[in-house]
C-alpha positions in Angstrom: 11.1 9.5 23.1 9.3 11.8 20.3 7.9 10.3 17.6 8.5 12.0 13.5 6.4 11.2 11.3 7.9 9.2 7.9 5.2 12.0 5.9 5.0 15.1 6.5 2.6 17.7 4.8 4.3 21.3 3.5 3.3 24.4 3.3 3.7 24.6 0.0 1.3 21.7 -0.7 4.0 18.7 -1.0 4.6 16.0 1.3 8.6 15.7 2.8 9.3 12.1 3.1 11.6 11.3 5.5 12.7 7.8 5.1 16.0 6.3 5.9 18.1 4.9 3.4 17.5 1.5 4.6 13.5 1.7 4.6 13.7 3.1 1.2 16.3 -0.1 0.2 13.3 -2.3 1.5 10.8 -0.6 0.2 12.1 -0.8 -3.5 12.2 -4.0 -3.3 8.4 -4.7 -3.2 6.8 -2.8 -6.1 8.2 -5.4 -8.4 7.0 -8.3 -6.3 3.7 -6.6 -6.5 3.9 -6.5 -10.0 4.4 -10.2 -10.1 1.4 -11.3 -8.1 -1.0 -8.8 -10.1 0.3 -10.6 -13.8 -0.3 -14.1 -12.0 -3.8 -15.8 -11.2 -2.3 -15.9 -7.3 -5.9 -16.8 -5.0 -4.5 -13.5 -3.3 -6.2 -11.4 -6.4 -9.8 -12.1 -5.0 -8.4 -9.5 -2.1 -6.8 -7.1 -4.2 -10.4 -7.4 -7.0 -13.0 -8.3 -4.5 -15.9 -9.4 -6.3 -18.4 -6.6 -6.7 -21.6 -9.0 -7.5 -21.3 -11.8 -5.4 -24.4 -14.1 -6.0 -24.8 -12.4 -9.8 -21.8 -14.5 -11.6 -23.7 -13.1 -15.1 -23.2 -9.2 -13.4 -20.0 -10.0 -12.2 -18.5 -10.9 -15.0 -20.0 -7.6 -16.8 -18.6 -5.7 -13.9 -14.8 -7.8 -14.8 -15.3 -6.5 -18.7 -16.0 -2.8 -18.1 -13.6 -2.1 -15.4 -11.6 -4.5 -14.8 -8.6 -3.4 -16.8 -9.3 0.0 -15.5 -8.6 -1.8 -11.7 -5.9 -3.3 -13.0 -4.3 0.2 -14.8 -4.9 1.8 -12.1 -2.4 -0.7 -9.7 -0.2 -1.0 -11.9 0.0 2.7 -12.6 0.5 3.1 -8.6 3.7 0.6 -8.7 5.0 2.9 -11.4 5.1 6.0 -9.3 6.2 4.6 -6.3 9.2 2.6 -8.2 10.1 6.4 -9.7 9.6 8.6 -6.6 11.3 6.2 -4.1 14.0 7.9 -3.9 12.4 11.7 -3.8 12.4 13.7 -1.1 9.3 15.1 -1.7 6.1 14.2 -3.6 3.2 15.7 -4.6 -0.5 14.7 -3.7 -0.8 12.5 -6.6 2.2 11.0 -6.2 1.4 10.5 -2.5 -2.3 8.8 -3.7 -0.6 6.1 -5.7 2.4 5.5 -3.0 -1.0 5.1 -0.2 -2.3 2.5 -3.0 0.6 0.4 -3.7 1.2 0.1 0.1 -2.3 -0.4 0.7 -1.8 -3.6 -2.0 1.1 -4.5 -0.2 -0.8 -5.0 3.1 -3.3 -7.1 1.8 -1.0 -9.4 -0.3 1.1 -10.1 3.2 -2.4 -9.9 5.3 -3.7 -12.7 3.1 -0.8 -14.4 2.7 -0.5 -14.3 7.2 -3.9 -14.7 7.5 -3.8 -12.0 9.8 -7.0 -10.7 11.5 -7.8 -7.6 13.7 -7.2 -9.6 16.4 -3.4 -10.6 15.3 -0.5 -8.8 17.0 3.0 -9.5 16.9 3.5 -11.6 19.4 1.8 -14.1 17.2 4.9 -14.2 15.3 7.4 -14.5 17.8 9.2 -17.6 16.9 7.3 -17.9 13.4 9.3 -18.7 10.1 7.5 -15.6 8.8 7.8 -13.0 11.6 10.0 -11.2 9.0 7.3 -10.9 6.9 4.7 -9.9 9.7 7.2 -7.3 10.7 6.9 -5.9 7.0 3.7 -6.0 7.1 3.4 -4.0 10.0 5.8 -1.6 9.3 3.7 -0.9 5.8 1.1 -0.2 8.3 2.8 2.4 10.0 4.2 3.5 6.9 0.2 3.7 5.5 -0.5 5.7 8.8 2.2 8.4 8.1 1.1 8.8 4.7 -3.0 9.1 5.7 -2.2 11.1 8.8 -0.1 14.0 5.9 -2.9 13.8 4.0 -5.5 14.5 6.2 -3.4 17.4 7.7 -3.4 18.8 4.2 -6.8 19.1 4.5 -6.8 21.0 7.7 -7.5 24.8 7.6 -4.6 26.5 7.8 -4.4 29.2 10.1 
């Protein structure tokens, strides 16, 4: 059995997505739900805005006032483009950057949420109340593969 990638890089410089109609169905879904836990003070934030001063809570919180609503413009502006592209066919490399952001967000959210670790597989689920939710999460992994591997093969020389 071949694999085909979900992402595919074009010739003319735009990435073919080749999603199902049902991955696409779940994948609408989560933008908003994203949305939700960025306008909340959900614990899961600390992934998504790791501190960037740890010890320094006076630098830290100067770090918070200079770019913090940048961070947060930045996600949100990510969500935006994936909620209007999800339906394209093809996207272009920005449009790709902020769909490999949003599921990048996505993946932590669940991660956290799972507590998974680089030593979790899905067998650890088998069984679980939220092996649906591991299975999402590892299909945005695959997903977030697709759309890295395109990109880097965009970057390839082209001969």
């Amino acid at each position: 059995m071949s694999f085909v990638p979900r992402v595919m890089w074009e010739p003319d410089g735009r990435f073919r997505l080749e999603l199902p109609a049902s991955e696409r169905d779940v994948l609408r879904s989560l933008p908003g739900r994203l949305r939700e836990v960025l306008a909340s003070d959900d614990p899961v934030l600390e992934r998504l805005f790791p501190p960037a001063y740890i010890d320094d809570p006076t630098r830290e919180a100067e770090f918070r006032e200079l770019v913090g609503s940048d961070l947060m413009e930045g996600k949100l502006g990510a969500i935006e483009v994936m909620e209007t592209t999800i339906d394209a066919e093809r996207l272009t490399e920005d449009e790709l950057l902020a769909w490999l952001g949003a599921l990048n967000d996505l993946r932590l959210v669940l991660g956290t949420r799972l507590d998974v670790t680089e030593e979790t597989n899905f067998a650890d689920f088998e069984g679980d109340p939220r092996e649906a939710l591991f299975a999402l999460y590892w299909y945005l992994g695959d997903l977030e593969a697709d759309v890295v591997e395109a990109l880097a093969a965009s970057e390839e020389p082209q001969g």
